[in-house]
N, C-alpha and C positions, 0 to 999 in steps of 0.2 A: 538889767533885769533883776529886781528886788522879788524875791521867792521865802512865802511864810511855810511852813510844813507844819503838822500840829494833828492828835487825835481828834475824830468827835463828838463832841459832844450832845447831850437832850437837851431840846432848846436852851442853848447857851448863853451867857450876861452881853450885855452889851459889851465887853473889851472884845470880846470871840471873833464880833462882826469888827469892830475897831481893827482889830487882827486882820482881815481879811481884806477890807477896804484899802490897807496900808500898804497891799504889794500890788505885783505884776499880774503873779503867779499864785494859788495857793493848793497848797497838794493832801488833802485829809491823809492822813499818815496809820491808816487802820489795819495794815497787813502787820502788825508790834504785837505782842503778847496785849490780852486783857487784863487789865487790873482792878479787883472788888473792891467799894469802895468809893471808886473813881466816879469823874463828872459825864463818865461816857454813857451811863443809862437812869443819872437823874440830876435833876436839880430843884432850884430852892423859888418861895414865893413867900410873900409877905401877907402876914394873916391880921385880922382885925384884934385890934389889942399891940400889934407889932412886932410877932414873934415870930419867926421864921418856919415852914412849911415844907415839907421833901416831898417830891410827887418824883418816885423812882418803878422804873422800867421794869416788871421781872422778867429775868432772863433765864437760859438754858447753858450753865457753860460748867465744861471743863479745864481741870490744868493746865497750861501751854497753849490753851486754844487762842487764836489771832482775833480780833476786835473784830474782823470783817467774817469771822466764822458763828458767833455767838446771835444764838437764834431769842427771838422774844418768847417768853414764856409763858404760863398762865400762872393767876393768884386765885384765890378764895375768893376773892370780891374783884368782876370785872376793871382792869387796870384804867382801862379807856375811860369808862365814868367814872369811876373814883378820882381821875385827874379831870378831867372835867368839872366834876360838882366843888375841888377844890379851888379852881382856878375862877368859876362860877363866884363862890365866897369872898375870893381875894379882892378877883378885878372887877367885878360886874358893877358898880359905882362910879369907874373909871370913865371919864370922857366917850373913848375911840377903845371901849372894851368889845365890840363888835368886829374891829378888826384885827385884834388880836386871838380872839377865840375861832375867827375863821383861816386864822394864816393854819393855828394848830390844830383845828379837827379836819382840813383838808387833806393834812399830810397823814394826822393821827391813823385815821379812820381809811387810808388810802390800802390797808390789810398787810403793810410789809413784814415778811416770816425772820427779817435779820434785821438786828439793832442798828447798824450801821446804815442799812438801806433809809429808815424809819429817819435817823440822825440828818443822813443827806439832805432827804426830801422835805424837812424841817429848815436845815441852814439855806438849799437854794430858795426855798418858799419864803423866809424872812430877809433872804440878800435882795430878792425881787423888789419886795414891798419898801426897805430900804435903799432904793436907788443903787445897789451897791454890783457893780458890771464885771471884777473881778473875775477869770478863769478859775473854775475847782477844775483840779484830778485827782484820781484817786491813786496812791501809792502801789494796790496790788496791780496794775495798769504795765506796771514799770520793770518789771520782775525782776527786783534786787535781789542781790545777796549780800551776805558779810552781817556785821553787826556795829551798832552805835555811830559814831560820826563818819568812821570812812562808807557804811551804809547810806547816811542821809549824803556824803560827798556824791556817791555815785548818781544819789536821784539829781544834788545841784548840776551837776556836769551835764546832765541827759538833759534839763533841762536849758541850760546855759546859762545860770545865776551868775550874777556879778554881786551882788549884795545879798546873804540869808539873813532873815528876819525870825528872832528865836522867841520864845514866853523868856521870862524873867528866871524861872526854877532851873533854866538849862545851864547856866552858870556854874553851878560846882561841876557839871561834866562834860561840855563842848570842848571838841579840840578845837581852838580856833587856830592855834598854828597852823591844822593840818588843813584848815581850810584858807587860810591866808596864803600857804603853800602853792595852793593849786588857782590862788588868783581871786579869790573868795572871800570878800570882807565881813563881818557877822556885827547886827547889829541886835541889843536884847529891845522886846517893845515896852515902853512905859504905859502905868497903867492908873492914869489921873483924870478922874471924871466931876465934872462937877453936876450938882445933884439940879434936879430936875423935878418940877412938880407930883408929889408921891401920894398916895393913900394912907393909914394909918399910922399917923407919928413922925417920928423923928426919920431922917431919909436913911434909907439902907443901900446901899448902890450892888452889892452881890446876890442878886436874883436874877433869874431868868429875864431877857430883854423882851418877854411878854409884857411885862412889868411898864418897862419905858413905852410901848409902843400901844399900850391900854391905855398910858395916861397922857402922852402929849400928842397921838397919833402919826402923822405922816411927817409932820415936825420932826420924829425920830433924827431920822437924819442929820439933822444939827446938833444932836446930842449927844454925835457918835466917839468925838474925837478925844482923845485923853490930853489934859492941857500943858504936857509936859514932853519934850522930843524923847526918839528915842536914843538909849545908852549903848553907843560906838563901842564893840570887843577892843579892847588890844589885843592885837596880833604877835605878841611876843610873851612869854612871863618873865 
């Protein structure tokens, strides 16, 4: 049983869904402290000229407040169309920009009061349309305690992982001994994409997979995979 865990993200790049196609199991990991900044209430689109675009979530959050507590917020200038009319600009050119702008105003527009709900009903809505069959659960589900890897040990255990599949950044701080301990091999995902017919310019591959799925449409799926395996932890230092 190969089990990814991972925060999430607003419509996420295509490696997110790569991510998630590549296990058993995959468990949204949002009961973890918020962090500003982070890819969890925005991301990036590719604009005419070729310069990169932020359409970010405003939120309601406090200090220590959990990723699955942190409410949507209001702006100045309604959020919902201001990322619309940008995404409008971006992709509307695009092929299969119709089904793109209907995966995200389904979900957008669906009224959810928490960033995380909003996040979900995004990543199942583009796993759908991606062919991609994958289990989500969601980590407050689980009711852990503890903190850092013997935390995420306790979710592999409940769920019965034999293999965890980690992002690339987990490296300076995975124990992997202490999951090779309890029978737990850790593998990090690679993240090698080759580029795929784009709009404006030279290819950018770190945008939102509105991106990919505006311009080659249901093909997506072929375009998921990173062309490089992933990197085996050793289990010892």
């Amino acid at each position: 049983m190969r089990v990814a865990v991972i925060q999430s993200n607003y419509i996420p790049w295509r490696g997110y869904f790569d991510f998630i196609a590549s296990v058993d199991q995959f468990v949204v990991y949002d009961d973890v402290q918020y962090s500003k900044g982070s890819w969890r209430n925005r991301n990036r689109v590719k604009w005419p000229g070729g310069a990169l675009k932020w359409l970010t979530v405003p939120v309601k959050v406090t200090l220590g407040m959990a990723i699955d507590e942190v409410r949507i917020g209001n702006s100045a200038k309604p959020w919902r169309e201001q990322h619309k009319q940008t995404l409008s600009e971006s992709l509307q050119s695009a092929p299969h920009f119709g089904d793109a702008m209907a995966l995200w105003s389904d979900a957008v527009f669906a009224g959810d009061e928490y960033l995380s709900e909003l996040n979900l009903r995004l990543i199942r809505g583009i796993c759908k349309y991606l062919r991609i069959d994958t289990p989500i659960a969601m980590a407050r589900d689980f009711g852990l305690s503890g903190a850092k890897t013997e935390r995420l040990l306790q979710l592999l255990k409940r769920l019965g992982a034999s293999t965890y599949l980690s992002g690339p950044s987990a490296m300076a701080y995975l124990d992997v001994p202490l999951l090779a301990a309890n029978g737990i091999s850790a593998e990090y995902k690679s993240y090698d994409y080759a580029p795929y017919p784009q709009l404006w310019g030279k290819f950018v591959g770190t945008v939102s997979v509105l991106d990919l799925i505006a311009n080659v449409g249901p093909s997506a799926r072929e375009h998921l995979s990173s062309r490089s395996p992933n990197i085996p932890a050793p289990s010892a230092h």
